[in-house]
C-alpha positions in Angstrom: 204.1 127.2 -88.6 201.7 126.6 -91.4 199.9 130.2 -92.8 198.5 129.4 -95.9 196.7 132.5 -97.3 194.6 130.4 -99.5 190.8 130.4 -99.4 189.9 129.1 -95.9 188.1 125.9 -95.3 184.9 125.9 -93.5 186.8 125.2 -90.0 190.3 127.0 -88.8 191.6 125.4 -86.0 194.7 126.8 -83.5 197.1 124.2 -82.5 199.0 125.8 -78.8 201.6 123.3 -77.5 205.1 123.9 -76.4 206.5 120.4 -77.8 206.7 119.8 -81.0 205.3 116.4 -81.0 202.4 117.1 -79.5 201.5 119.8 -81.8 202.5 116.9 -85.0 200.2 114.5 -82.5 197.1 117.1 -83.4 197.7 118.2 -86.6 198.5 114.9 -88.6 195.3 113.6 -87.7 193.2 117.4 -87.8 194.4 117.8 -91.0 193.7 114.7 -92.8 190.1 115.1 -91.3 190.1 118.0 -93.3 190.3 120.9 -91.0 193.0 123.7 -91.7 195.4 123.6 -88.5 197.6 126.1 -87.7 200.2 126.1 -84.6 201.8 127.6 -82.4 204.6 127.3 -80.0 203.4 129.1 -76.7 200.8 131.2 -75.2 202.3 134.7 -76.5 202.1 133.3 -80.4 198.9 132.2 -80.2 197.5 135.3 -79.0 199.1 137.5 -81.6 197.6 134.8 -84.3 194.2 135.2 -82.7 194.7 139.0 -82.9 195.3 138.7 -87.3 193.2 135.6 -88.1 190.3 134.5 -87.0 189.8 131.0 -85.6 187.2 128.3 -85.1 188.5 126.6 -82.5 191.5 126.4 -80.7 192.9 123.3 -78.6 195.8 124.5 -76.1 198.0 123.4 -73.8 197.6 124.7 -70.3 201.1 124.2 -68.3 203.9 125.9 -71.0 206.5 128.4 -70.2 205.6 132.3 -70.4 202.3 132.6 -71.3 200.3 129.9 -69.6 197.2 128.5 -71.3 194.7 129.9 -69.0 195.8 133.4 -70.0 195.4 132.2 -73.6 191.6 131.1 -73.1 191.4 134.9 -70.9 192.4 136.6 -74.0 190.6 134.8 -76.8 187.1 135.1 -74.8 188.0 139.2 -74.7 188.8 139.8 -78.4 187.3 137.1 -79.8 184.3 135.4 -77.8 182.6 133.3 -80.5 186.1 130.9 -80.6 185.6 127.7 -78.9 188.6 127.2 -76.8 189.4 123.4 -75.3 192.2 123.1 -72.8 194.3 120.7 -72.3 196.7 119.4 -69.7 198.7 116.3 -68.9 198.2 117.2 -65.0 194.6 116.8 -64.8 192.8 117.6 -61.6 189.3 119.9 -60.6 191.4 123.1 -60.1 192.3 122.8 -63.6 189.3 122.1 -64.9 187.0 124.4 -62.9 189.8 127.7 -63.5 189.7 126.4 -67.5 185.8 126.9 -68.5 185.6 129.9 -65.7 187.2 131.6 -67.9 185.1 130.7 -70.8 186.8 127.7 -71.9 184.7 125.4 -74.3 185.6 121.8 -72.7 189.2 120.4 -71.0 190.5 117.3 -72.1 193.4 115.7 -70.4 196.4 114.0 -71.5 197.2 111.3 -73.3 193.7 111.5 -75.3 192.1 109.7 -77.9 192.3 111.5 -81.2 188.6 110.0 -81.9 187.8 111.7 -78.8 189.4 115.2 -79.7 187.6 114.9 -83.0 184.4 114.3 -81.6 185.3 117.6 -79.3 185.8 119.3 -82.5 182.8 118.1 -84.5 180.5 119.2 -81.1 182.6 122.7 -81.0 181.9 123.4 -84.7 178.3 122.7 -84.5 175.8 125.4 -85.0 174.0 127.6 -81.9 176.6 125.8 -79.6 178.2 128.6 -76.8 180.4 128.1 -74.3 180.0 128.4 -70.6 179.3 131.9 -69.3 182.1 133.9 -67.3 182.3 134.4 -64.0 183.3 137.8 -63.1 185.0 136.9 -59.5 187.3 134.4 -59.1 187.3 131.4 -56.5 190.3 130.0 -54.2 190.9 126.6 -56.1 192.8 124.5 -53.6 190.5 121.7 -53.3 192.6 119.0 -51.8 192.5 115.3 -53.5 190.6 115.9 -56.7 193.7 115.4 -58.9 194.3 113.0 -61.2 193.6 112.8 -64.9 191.8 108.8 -65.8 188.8 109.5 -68.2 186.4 108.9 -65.3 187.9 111.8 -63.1 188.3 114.5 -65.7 184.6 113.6 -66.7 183.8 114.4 -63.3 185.2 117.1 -63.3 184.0 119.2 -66.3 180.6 117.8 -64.8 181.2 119.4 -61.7 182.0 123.0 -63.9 178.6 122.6 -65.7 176.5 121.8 -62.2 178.4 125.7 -61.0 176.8 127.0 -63.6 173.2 125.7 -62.9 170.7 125.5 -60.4 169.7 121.8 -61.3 169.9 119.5 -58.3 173.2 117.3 -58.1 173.3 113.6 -57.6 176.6 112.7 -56.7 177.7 108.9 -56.3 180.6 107.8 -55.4 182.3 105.0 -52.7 183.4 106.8 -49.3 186.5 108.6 -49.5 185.9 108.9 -52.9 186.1 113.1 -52.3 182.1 113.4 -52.7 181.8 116.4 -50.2 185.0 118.2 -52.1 183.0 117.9 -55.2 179.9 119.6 -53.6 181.9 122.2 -52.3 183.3 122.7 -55.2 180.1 123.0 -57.5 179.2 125.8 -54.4 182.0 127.5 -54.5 182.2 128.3 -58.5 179.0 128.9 -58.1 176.9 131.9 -57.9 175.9 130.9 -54.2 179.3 130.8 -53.4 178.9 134.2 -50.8 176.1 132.4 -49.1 176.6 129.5 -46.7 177.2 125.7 -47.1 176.2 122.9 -45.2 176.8 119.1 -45.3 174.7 117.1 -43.3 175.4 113.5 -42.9 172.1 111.8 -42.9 173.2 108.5 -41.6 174.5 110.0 -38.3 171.2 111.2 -37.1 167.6 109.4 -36.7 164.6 110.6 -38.7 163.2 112.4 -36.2 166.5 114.6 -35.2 167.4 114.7 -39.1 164.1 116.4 -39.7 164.4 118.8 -36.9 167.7 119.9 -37.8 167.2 120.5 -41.5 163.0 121.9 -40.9 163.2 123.4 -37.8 160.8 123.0 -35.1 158.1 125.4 -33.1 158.1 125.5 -28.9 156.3 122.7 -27.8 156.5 120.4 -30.5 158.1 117.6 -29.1 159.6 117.0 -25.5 162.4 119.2 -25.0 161.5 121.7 -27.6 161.8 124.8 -25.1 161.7 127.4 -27.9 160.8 127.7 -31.8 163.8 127.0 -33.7 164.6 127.5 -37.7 166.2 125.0 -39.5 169.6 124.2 -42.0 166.8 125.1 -44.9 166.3 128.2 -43.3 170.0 129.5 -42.3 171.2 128.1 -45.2 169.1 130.7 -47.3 170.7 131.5 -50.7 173.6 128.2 -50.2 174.0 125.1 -50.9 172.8 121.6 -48.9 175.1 118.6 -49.4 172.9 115.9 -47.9 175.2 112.8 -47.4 174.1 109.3 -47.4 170.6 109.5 -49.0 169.8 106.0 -49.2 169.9 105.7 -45.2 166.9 108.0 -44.9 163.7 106.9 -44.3 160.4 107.0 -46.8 158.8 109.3 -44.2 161.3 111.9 -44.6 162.1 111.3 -48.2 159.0 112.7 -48.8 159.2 115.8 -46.9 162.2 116.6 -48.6 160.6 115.9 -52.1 158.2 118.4 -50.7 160.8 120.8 -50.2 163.0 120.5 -53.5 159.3 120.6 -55.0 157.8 123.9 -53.3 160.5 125.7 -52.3 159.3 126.0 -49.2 159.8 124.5 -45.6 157.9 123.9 -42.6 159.0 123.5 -39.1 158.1 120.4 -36.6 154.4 121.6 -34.9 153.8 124.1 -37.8 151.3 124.7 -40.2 153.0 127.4 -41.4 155.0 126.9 -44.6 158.3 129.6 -45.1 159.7 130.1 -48.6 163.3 128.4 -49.0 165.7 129.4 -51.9 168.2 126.3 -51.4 169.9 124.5 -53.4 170.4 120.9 -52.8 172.7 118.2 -53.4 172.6 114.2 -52.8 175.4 112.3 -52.2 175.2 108.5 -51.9 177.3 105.8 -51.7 174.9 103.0 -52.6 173.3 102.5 -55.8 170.1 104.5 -55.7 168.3 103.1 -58.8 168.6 99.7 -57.1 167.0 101.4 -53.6 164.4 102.6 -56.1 163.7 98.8 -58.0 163.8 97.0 -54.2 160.9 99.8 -53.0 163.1 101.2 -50.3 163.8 105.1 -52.3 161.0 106.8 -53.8 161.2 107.3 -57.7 160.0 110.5 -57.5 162.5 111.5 -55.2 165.1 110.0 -57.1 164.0 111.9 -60.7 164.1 115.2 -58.5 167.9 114.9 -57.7 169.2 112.9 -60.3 169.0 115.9 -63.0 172.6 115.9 -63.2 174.5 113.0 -61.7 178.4 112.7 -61.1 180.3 109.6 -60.4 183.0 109.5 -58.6 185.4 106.2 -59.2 187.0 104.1 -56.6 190.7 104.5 -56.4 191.5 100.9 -57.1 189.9 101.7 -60.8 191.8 105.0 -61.5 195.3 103.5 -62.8 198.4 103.7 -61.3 199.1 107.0 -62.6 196.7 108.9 -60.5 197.7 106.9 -57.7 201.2 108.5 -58.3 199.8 112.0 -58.6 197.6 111.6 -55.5 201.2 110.5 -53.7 203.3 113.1 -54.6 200.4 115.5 -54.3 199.8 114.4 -50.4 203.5 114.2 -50.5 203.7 117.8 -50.6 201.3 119.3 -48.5 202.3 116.7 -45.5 205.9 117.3 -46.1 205.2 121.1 -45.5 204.4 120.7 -41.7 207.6 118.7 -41.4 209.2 121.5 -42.9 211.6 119.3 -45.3 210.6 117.4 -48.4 210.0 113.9 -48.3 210.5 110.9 -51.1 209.7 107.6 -51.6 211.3 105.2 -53.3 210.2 103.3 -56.2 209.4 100.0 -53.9 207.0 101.9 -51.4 205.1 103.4 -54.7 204.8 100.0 -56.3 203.1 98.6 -53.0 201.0 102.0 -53.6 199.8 101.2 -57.0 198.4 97.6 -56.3 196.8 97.9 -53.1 193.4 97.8 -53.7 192.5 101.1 -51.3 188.7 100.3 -50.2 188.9 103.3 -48.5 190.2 105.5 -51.6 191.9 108.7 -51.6 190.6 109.4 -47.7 192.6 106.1 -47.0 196.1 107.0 -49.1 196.0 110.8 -47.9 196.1 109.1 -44.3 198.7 106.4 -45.6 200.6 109.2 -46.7 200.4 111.6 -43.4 201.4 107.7 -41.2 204.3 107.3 -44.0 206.0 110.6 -43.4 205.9 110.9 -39.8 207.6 107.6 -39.2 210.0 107.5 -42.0 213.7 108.1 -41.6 215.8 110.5 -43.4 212.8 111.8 -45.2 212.4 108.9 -47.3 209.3 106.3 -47.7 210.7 102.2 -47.9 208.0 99.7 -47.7 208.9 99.1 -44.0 207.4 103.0 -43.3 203.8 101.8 -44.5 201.3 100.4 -42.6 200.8 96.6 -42.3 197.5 96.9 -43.7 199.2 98.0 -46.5 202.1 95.5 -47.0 200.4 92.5 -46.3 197.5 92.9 -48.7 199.0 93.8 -51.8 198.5 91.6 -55.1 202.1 90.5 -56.5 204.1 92.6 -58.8 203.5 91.8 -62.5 206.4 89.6 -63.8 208.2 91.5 -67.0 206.6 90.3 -69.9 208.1 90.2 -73.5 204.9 89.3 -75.2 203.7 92.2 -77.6 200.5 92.6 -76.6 197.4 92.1 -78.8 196.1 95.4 -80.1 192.7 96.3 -80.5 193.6 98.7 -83.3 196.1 96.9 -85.2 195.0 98.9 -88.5 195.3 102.4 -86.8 198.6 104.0 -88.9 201.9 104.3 -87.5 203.4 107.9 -86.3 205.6 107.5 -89.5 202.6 106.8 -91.6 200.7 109.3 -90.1 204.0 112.0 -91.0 204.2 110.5 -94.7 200.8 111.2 -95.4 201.0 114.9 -93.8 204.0 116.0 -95.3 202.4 114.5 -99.1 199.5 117.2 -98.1 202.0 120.0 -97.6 203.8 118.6 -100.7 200.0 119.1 -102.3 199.7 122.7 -100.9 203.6 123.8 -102.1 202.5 121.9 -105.6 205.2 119.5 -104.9 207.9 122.0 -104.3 210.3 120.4 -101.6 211.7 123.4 -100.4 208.9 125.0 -99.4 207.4 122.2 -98.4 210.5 121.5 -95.8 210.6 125.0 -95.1 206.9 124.6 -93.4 207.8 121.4 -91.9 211.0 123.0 -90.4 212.8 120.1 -91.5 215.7 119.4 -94.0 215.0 117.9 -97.7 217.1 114.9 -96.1 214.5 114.1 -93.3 211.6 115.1 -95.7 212.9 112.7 -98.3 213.4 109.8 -95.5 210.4 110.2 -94.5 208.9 109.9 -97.9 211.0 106.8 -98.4 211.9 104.5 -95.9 213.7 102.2 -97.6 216.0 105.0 -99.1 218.9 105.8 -97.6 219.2 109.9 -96.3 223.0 110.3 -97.5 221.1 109.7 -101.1 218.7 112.3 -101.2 219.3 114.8 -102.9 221.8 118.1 -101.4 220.1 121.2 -100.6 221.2 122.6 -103.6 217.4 125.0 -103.9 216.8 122.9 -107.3 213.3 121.3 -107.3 
């Protein structure tokens, strides 16, 4: 660990990872951009640092042993609340996400990440009047089925979805079906501080205008054949919640503009009523068709459109997510389908190929119920190819043949690893005024490895021995 009591640069920034290489990953490339980087090996270190020193920012793991990240943001946000804290995590998902900035954390950033793109975290983190989320002070239950996975589209969505808790802004969110679009809404509700008051989805596309505008405004006796009595509406006993309205772009211009009206005024009137009733809703759009191009053709109003689209999340089809959230969706529905069975069940590596190219036009929705077919047919509690549904087998695209090519980088000047190690360890070199002890010592490697690393071409057995001359 690197404490160097010399003056400070402008920007101190805590390194907390439990492997060694991703700590080296971070502060190669921190410290030759000139920030001061100090690590630490686990969550009960880095709290006793933040305790003596203060720190700008600090970047930490969530998932390590003892100490878990979470508890590290909990603690920095109580003794030292102007630190920006980003979490990060290898096993992305909204749980993670949503229980990281609750507790004050500054942004989440998944594994394996673009050091451009933790730099430009940085430079936003270090820039003046910029504060992290509020707290919360209760806690939420966090087990939001489906939303895992960490591809750069999903764990934007996510940390979109912890901003939109934290508002009252109206929520535009799009997204293919399946895609989790209702789990998202509940989620915003649920972090939210509307989260004691009731939520309602209502499917627009399921109901004609006139019963859609009945249901959600209510209606008065007499209004309309069959209206025995008066009647409030979801705006009304929904008071204080949260509205998912599904399938906006079915809806007709008619009632597109009474909802405008609504979203607008605040305020709701029933079928045969001329009296209006103040509504304090909050509502969210989901669609599965492209809005804007509803709006271009004519058939969405604009205005409409502006009104829910403050904030917009997009949700990703499966098929565009990488095989790796694939996997982590598997083993995830794995798990929770396996527990009615009351065994675990596997897969083999076969069935989870056939996984990873199908092209899932009904996304997660469609592999959660893959999943729940696969494991009550299999035998001996393991998934083959022959346990997955025909749909399945006969439309996959062919496995990719090995291929022995290198492939062509995009970023054939970026510095290798070794590179990136030479030019740290000539910075500690720098810092101990090229004593190689002490620079070692910091390292926590051996003059050997320090002097191979200087050197490649040298052979180790002819560095010099550790004889504590300089």
């Amino acid at each position: 660990m690197n404490t160097s009591t010399k003056d400070l640069p402008p920007f101190r920034v805590l390194v907390v990872d439990d492997e060694r290489g991703a700590r080296m990953a971070l502060e190669v490339p921190l410290r030759l951009s000139g920030y001061e980087v100090v690590s630490a090996t686990g969550g009960r270190e880095a709290i006793e640092l933040g305790q003596q020193h203060r720190f700008d920012v600090v970047l930490t793991d969530i998932f390590m042993p003892g100490v878990r990240g979470i508890e590290v943001v909990r603690e920095f946000r109580r003794f030292s609340p102007e630190t920006k804290i980003i979490a990060m995590t290898a096993q992305g998902s909204l749980e993670i996400a949503l229980e990281a900035i609750a507790e004050g954390a500054f942004d989440f950033i998944a594994k394996p990440f673009d050091v451009d793109e933790v730099l430009a975290l940085l430079s936003r983190a270090t820039r003046p009047n910029k504060t992290s989320l509020p707290e919360t002070a209760d806690q939420t239950d966090l087990s939001i089925s489906g939303l895992i996975g960490h591809s750069p589209q999903m764990v934007r969505a996510y940390k979109l979805t912890a901003y939109a808790a934290r508002t009252q802004a109206t929520v535009l969110i799009e997204g293919e079906s399946g895609t989790g679009k209702e789990l998202i809404a509940r989620a915003i509700h649920s972090f939210s501080d509307r989260a004691e008051k009731p939520f309602t989805a209502v499917n627009c596309s399921a109901m004609t205008e006139t019963l859609l505008e009945s249901e959600l405004f209510g209606y008065t006796r007499g209004s309309f054949t069959g209206a025995t009595a008066d009647r409030p509406g979801l705006f009304e006993s929904t008071d204080g919640g949260t509205i998912l309205l599904d399938e906006l772009g079915t809806t007709s211009p008619s009632f597109q503009a009474s909802l405008l009206r609504v979203i607008q005024e605040r305020e709701v009137r029933r079928i045969g009523s001329s009296e209006t009733r103040p509504t304090n809703v909050r509502v969210i759009g989901a669609t599965n068709t492209d809005l804007e191009q509803l709006v271009e053709r004519g058939e969405f109003r604009r205005d409409l459109f502006y009104r829910l689209s403050v904030l917009v999340i997009k949700l990703p089809p499966l098929r565009e997510r990488g095989a790796e959230d694939i996997d982590q969706l598997t083993r995830h529905f794995l798990q929770k389908h396996s527990q009615r069975t009351g065994s675990r069940t596997n897969l083999t590596d076969d069935a989870l190929s056939i996984l990873a190219r199908y092209p899932w036009p009904g996304n997660v929705r469609e592999l959660e119920n893959t999943i729940e077919h696969a494991v009550a047919v299999c035998s001996e509690h393991l998934i083959t190819p022959d346990d997955l549904p025909a749909r399945i087998t006969d439309n996959v695209s062919p496995a990719t043949p090995p291929n022995n090519t290198k492939p062509v980088s995009l970023c054939d000047d970026r510095p290798t690893l070794d590179e990136l190690c030479r030019r740290y360890i000539q910075l500690i070199l720098a810092e101990t005024n090229g004593n190689k002890s002490r620079a070692a010592d910091i390292l926590g490697i051996n003059r050997r490895t320090l002097y191979r690393y200087l050197d490649p071409s040298s052979n180790a057995v002819d560095a010099p021995e550790e004889t504590g001359e300089e």
